[in-house]
N, C-alpha and C positions, 0 to 999 in steps of 0.2 A: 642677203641670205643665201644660204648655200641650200643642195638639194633634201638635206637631212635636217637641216634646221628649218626651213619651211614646213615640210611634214611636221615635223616637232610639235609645229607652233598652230599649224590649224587641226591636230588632233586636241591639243587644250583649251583651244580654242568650244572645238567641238564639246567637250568632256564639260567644260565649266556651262554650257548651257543646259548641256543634258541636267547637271544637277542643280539646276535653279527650275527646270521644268517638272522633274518625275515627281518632286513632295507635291503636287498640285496635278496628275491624271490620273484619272478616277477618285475623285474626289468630291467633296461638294461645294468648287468654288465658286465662287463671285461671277458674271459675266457681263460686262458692258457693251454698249450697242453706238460701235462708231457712225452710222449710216447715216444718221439726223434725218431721218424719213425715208430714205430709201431703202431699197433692200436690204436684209439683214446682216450686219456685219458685224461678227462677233469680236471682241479682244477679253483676255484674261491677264491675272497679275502673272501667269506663265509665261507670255507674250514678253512682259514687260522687262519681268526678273532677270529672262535669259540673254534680253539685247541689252541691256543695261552689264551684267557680266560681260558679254563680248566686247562690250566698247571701251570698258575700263581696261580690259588686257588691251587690245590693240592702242589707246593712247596711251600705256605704258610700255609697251615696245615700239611703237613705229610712229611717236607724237607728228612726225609728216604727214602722215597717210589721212585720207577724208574716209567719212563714213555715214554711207546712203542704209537707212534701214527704216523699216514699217512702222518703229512705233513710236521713235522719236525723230530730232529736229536732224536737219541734214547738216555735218562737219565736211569743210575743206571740201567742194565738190571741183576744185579746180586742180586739186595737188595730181602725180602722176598717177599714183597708187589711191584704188578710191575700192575700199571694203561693201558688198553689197550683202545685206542680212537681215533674214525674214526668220526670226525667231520660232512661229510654229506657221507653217504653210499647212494647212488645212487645221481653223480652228475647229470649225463645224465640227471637223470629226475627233479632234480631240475634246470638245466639251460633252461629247455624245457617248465617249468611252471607248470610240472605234480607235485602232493605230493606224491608220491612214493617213499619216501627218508625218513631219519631220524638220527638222530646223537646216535651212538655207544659208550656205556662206560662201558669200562668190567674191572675187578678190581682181577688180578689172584695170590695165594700165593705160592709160591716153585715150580710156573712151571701150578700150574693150575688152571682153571677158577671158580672162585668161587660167584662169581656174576655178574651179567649182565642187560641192561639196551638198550633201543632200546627209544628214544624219539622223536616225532617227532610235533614242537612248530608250527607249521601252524594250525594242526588239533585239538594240544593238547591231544594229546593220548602218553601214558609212559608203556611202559610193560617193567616188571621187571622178574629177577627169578635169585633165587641163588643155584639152582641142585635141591633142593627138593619138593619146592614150586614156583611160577610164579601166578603174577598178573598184572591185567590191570589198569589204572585210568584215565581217559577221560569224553567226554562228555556223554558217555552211560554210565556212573559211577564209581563203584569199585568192581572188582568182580577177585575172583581166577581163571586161567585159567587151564584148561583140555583139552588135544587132546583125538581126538572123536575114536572109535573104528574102521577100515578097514580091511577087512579080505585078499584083494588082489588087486592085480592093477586091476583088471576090473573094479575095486569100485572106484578107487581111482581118487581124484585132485590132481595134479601134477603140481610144478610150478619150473619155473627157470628164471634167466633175460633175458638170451637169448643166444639159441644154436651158435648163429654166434660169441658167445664168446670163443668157444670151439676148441680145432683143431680138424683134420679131424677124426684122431683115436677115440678120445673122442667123440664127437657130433656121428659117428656110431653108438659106446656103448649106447650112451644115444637115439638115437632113436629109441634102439631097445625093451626101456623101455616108452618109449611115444606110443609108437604105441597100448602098452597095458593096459595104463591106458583109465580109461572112459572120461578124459578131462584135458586135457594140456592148461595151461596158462604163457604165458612169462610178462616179466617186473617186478617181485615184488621187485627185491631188496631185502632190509633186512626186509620188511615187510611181503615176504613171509615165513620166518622164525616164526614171531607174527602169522600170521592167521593161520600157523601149528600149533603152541599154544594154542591158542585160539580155536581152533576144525573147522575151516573153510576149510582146506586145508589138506591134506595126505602123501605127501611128497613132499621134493625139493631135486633137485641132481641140483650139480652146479660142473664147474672149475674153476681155476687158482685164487683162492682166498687168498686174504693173512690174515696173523692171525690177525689182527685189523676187517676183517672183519667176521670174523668169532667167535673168542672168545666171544667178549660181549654174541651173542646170541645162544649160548650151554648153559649156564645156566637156558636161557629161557624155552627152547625147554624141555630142561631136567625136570626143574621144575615143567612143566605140563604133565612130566610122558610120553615123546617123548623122542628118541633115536636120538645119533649124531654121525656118523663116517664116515672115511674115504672108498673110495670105493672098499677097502679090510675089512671092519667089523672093522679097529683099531681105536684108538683114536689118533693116531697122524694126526692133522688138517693141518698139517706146508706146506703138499705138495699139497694144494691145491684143492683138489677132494673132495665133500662133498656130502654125502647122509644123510638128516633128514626125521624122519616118527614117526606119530604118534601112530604106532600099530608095532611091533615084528616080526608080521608074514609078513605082508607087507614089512618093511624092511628087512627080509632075503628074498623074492621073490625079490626086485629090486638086491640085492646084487649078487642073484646068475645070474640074464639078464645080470648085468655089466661087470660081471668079466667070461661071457662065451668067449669072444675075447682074 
């Protein structure tokens, strides 16, 4: 695929989800409870509609390529090209009627993320990034994105979905790093991920995240010259524990709050 025909192909990609998603928010649909006793964990047929669309375009253009997604069985995890797609990342707040949500399409080769895509068809806002570069295209137009400069958590916004997502060991750690920044906000979802991109936001520390939700958007973050690890400084995302920051210095200051326990 050449650089026009990529674009091409994960804007319809995008486009064919958004419209198996919008006939179903705010609405009054159906909602199932994956958790089987755990924590609540929502899916809807919007969930379903929209990966079931992506999957049928991509094995009829690229029958090589695997694809890792949240709601069904995982294809080809061995091929070079492996699709990674989390249809609505934040259901909560879409069966609640919030937009705080958005559909995830991360596209990784021999294991790593190589591009990424955060869409979200209500608002119509698309932020992209493929490690080096990251852009936005919405109703506020088209513009390259840049996270902003922070020299420390006292400076910093700091965002996560929400500490009661966390166990007891983990949610200490992390508020031991809230308590230092200048303003904590919960709910973002994957959006809090964008607005770190985008220079709105300073860092996000999240847990128990799985790699559909996470992959798509490290290229983003990356793109706009933001940092992505786990909460020992490494790049393996697989176990969950994520810290994003748009400044260096900032992120080795949350790192070393984290890992004092």
């Amino acid at each position: 695929m050449g650089a026009v025909d990529f674009e091409s192909f994960v804007d319809e990609l995008a486009t064919v989800s958004g419209q198996a998603i919008l006939p179903f928010f705010r609405t009054a649909l159906g909602v199932e409870d994956k958790s089987r006793g755990a924590a609540f964990d929502p899916v809807t047929a919007a969930d379903r509609a929209a990966e079931q669309a992506m999957r049928t375009l991509i094995r009829r253009s690229f029958p090589s390529h695997g694809v890792r997604g949240e709601e069904f069985p995982d294809e080809g995890l061995d091929a070079d090209y492996v699709w990674v797609l989390d249809p609505i990342d934040g259901t909560k707040s879409f069966i609640s009627g919030m937009p705080a949500w958005g559909t995830l399409i991360g596209l990784c080769r021999q294991g790593e993320p190589v591009f990424g895509m955060m869409h979200q068809p209500f608002i119509r806002e698309r932020f992209t990034g493929d490690g080096a570069q990251a852009r936005y295209r919405g109703p506020a137009g088209d513009r390259r994105l840049t996270v902003r400069p922070c020299a420390g958590l006292g400076e910093a916004v700091m965002m996560t979905t929400s500490p009661l997502l966390m166990d007891d060991d983990n949610r200490a750690l992390y508020t031991e790093v809230e308590k230092r920044v200048r303003l904590p906000r919960y709910g973002g979802d994957c959006y809090a991920y964008c607005m770190l991109a985008a220079g709105h936001v300073d860092l996000v520390i999240e847990t128990n995240l799985n790699d559909f939700d996470i992959l798509p958007l490290s290229p983003i973050v990356q793109g706009a010259g933001g940092i992505v690890t786990n909460w020992e400084g490494g790049s393996d995302l697989s176990g969950g524990r994520v810290v994003a920051s748009g400044d260096r210095r900032l992120h080795e200051e949350a790192l070393s709050v984290l890992n004092r326990g």
